[in-house]
C-alpha positions in Angstrom: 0.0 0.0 0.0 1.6 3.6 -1.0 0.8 6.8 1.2 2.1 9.6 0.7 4.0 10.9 3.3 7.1 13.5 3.8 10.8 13.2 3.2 11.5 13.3 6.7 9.0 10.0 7.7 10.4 8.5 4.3 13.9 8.6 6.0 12.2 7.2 9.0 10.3 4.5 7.5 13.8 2.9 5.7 15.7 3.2 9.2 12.6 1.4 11.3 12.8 -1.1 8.7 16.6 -1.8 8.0 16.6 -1.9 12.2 13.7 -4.8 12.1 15.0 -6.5 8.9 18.7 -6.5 10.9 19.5 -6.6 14.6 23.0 -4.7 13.6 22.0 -1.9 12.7 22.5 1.1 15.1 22.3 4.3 14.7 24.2 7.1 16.4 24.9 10.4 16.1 24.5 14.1 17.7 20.3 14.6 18.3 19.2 11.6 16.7 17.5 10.9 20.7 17.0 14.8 21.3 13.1 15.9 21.0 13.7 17.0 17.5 14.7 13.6 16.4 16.8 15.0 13.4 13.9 17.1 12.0 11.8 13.8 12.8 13.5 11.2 11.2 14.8 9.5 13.8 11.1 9.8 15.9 10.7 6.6 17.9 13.2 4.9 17.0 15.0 4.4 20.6 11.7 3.7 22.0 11.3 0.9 19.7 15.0 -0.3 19.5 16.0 0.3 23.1 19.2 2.9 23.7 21.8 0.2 23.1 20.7 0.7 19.4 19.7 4.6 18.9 22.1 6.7 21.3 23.9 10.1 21.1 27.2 10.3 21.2 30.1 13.0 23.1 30.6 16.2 20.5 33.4 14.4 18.7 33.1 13.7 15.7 36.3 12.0 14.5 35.7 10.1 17.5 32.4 8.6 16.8 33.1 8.2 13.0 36.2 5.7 14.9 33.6 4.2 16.9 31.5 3.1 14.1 34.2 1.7 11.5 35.4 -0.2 14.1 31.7 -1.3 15.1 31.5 -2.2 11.1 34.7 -4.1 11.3 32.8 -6.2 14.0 29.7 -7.3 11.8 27.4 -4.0 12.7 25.7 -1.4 10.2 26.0 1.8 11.4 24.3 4.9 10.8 25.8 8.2 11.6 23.8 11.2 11.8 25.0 14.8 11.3 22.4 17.3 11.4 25.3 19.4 9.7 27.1 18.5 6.4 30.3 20.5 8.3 30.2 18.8 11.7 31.7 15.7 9.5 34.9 17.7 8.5 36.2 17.0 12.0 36.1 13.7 10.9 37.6 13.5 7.3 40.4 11.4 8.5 38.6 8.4 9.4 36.2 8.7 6.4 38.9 9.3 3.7 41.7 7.6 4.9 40.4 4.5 6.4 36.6 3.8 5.9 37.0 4.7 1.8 40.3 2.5 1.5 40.0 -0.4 4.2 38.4 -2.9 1.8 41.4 -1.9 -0.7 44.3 -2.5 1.8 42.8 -5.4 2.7 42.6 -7.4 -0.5 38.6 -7.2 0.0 38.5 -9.1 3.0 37.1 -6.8 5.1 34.6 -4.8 4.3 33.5 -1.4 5.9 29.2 -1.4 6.1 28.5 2.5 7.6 26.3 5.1 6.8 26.8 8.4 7.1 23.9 10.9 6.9 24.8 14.3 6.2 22.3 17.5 6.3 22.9 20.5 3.8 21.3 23.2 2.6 20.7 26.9 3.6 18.8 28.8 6.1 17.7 31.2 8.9 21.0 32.8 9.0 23.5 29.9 8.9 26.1 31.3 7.1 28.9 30.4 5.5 29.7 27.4 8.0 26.3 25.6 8.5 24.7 25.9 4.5 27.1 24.5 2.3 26.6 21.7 0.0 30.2 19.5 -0.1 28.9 16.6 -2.3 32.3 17.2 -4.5 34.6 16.8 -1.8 33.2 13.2 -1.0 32.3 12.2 -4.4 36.5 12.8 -5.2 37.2 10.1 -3.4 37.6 6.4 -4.8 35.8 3.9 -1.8 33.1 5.9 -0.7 29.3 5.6 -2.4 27.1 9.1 -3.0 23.7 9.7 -2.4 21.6 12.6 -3.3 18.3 12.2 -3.3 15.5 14.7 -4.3 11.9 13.1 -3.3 10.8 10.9 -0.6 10.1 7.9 -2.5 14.1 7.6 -3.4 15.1 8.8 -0.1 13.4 5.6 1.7 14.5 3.2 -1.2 18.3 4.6 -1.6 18.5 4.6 2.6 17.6 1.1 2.5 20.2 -0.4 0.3 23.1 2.1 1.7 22.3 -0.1 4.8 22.7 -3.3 3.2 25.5 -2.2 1.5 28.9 -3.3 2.2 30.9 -0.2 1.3 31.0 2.9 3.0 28.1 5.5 1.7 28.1 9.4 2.3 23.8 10.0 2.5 23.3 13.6 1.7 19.8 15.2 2.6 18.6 18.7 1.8 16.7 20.0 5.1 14.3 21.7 2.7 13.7 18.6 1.4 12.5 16.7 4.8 8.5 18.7 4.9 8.4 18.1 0.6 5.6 14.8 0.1 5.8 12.2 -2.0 3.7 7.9 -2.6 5.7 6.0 -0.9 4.9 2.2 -0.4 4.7 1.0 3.5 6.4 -2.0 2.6 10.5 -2.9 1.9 11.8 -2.2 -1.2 15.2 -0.8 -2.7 16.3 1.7 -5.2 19.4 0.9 -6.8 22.8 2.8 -6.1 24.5 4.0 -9.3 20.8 4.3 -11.3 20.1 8.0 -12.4 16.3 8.7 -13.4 15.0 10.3 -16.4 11.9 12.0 -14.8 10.9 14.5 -17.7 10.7 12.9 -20.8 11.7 15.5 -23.5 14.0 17.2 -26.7 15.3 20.4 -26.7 17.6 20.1 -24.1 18.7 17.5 -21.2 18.7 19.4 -17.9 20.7 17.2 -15.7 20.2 17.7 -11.3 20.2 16.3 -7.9 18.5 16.6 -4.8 16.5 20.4 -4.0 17.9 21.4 -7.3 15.6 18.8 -8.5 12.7 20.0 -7.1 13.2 23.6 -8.1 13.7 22.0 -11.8 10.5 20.6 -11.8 8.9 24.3 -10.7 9.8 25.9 -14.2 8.7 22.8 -16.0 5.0 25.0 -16.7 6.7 27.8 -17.6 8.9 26.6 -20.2 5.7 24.2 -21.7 4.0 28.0 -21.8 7.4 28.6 -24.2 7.0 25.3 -26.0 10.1 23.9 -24.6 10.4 20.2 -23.8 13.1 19.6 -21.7 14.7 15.9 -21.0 15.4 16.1 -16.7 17.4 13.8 -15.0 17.4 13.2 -11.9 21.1 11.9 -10.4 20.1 10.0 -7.5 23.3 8.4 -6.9 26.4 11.0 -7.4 29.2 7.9 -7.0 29.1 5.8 -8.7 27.9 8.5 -11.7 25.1 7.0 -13.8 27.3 8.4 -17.3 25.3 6.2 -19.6 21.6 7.8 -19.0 23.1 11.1 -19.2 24.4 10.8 -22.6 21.8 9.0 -24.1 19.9 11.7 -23.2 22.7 14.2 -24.5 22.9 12.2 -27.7 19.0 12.7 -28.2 18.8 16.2 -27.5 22.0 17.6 -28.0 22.1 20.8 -25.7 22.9 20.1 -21.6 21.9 22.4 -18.5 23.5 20.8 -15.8 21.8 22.5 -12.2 24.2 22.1 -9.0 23.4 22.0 -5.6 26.3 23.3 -5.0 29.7 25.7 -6.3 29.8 25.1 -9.8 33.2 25.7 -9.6 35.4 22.3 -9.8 31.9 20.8 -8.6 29.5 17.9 -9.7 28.5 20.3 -12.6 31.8 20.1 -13.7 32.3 16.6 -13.8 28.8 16.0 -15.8 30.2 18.8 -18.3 33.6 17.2 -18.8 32.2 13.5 -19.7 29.7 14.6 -21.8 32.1 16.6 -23.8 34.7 13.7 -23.9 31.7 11.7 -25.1 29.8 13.9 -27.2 31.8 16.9 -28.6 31.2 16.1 -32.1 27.4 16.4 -31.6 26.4 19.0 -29.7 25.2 21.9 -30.9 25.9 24.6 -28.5 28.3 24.3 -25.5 27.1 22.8 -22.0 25.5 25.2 -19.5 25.7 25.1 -15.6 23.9 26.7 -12.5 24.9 26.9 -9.2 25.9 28.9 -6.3 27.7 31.7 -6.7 31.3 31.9 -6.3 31.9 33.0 -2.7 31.6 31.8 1.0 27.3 31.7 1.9 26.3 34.8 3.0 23.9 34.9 6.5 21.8 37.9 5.3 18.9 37.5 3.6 19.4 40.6 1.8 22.7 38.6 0.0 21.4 34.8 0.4 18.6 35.6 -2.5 21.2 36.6 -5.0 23.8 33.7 -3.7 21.1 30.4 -4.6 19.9 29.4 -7.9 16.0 29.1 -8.4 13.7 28.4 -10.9 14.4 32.2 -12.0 17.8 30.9 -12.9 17.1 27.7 -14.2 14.4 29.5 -17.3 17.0 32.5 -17.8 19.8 29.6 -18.6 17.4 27.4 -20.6 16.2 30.0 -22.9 19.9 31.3 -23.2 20.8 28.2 -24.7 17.6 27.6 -26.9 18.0 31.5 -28.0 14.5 32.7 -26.7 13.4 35.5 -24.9 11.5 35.1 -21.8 9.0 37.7 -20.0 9.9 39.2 -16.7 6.3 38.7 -15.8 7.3 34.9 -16.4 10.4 35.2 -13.9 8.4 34.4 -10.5 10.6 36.3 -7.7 10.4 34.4 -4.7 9.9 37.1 -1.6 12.7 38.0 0.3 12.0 35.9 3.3 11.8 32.6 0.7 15.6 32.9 0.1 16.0 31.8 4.1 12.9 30.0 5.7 11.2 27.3 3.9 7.9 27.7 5.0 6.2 29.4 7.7 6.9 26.6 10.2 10.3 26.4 10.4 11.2 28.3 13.7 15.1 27.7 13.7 18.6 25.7 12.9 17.5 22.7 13.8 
């Protein structure tokens, strides 16, 4: 039976389930036992599991990334929760150096199962050290699996088989993303690492994304049908291991790609989309590859500077009808208010 519930109970669902399905599985990590629960998706969990399963940990976080590869060195899953994409930088040792290259230096005999949740994304003043978007910096790194997903039905399937998978896996969510609904199916099920999805069938161009970027995408979808423009989106999904065959298919078909990062632009996933397809597909395309991202520069806290530092769905038409040489109306350009650029929605009182 599907319902359709949010991001955030998605998450749940596929940790309540992994836990059930797997009496290894723990999960640990700053808050994920605090009333907030992570923005809810770790709700109930210790009550059901018991606190020998679900448990904070000491603010240390190259300590309890230690803690859990040497837990998955002993036959558990662990799942590490950061409610901050930047509280894991303490911890970049342990992650790149050991849990991304154990299974190498060992011949593949031992095998590093860990989960590692990270939280991006921008708002209510967080600056530039609590809104960045780092999916680059862990996607460089041979050993480690990337996950980006943009809608809850992916979020619960993806989660899932990061669990049961026996590599170590970098989980990125977009807080935006946690209230956003989607169908999702009650039941087990898994969505495959490494598969991207073409979710917009189309010609013009291929407009290639991942996780909010996604979901802003999908906003100026009416507005470009207004301009009789059929666009071919793909959603990423999985950022290691790159799905590089969908993506040029779909380059091959339409000849023109708008790649839209979550993040810099600069030396980021944009860039590595834009360098295989021109490897790939030089000799067909017919005008070169576009990005959008974040500007250039450290995140700003004001609001007055955040709405000119993220893309939108303002930026996404301006680039597509750049490339397809029309003109679009300002009255078409939908300015999101000031206060849009910050707070997602009228219920979000704070960082966490």
């Amino acid at each position: 039976m599907n319902k359709i519930i949010k991001f955030s109970e998605a998450i749940n669902q596929a940790l309540d389930i992994s836990m059930k399905r797997n009496k290894n599985v723990i999960i640990l990590g700053l808050g994920v036992d605090d009333p907030k629960r992570i923005f809810n998706t770790t709700i109930n969990l210790k009550e059901k599991f018991g606190e020998n399963r679900v448990f904070d940990m000491p603010t240390a976080e190259n300590g309890i990334t230690g803690f859990a590869l040497g837990a998955s060195l002993k036959g558990f899953r662990p799942v590490i929760s950061h409610q901050r994409v930047e509280f894991s930088l303490l911890s970049m040792e342990q992650i790149i150096n050991q849990a991304a290259k154990w299974n190498y230096m060992n011949g593949g005999q031992m095998s590093v199962p860990l989960v590692i949740r990270l939280i991006i994304g921008r708002g209510w003043g967080q600056g530039p050290q609590h809104s960045q978007s780092l999916e680059s910096i862990f996607a460089h790194i041979p050993g480690l699996k990337v996950i980006s997903p943009a809608n809850p039905y992916d979020a619960k399937g993806l989660l899932i088989s990061s669990i049961e998978d026996n590599n170590p896996v970098i989980f990125f969510e977009h807080r935006w993303l946690h209230d956003t609904l989607g169908r999702v199916p009650e039941k087990y099920y898994k969505v495959s690492i490494g598969n991207a999805k073409v979710i917009a069938r189309g010609s013009d161009l291929t407009i290639v994304s991942n996780s909010f970027m996604t979901f802003e995408v999908m906003k100026s979808l009416d507005i470009l049908k207004k301009y009789k423009i059929s666009p071919e989106v793909i959603d990423l999904r999985t950022i290691r291991p790159l799905d590089k065959t969908t993506i040029i298919k779909s380059v091959k078909k339409t000849k023109k790609l708008l790649v839209v990062d979550n993040g810099w632009i600069s030396f980021g996933i944009s860039s590595e989309i834009i360098s295989t397809v021109s490897e790939q597909c030089s000799n067909i395309l017919k005008s070169k590859p576009s990005r959008v991202g974040i500007n250039d520069s450290p995140i700003p806290s004001t609001r007055a500077l955040a709405r000119h530092c993220y893309p939108g769905p303002n930026e996404i038409l301006k680039a597509t009808c750049k490339m397809l040489n029309k003109k679009i109306s300002k009255k078409d350009l939908k300015i999101l208010p000031l206060n849009k650029t910050d707070v997602p929605d009228k219920l979000f009182k704070g960082p966490f």
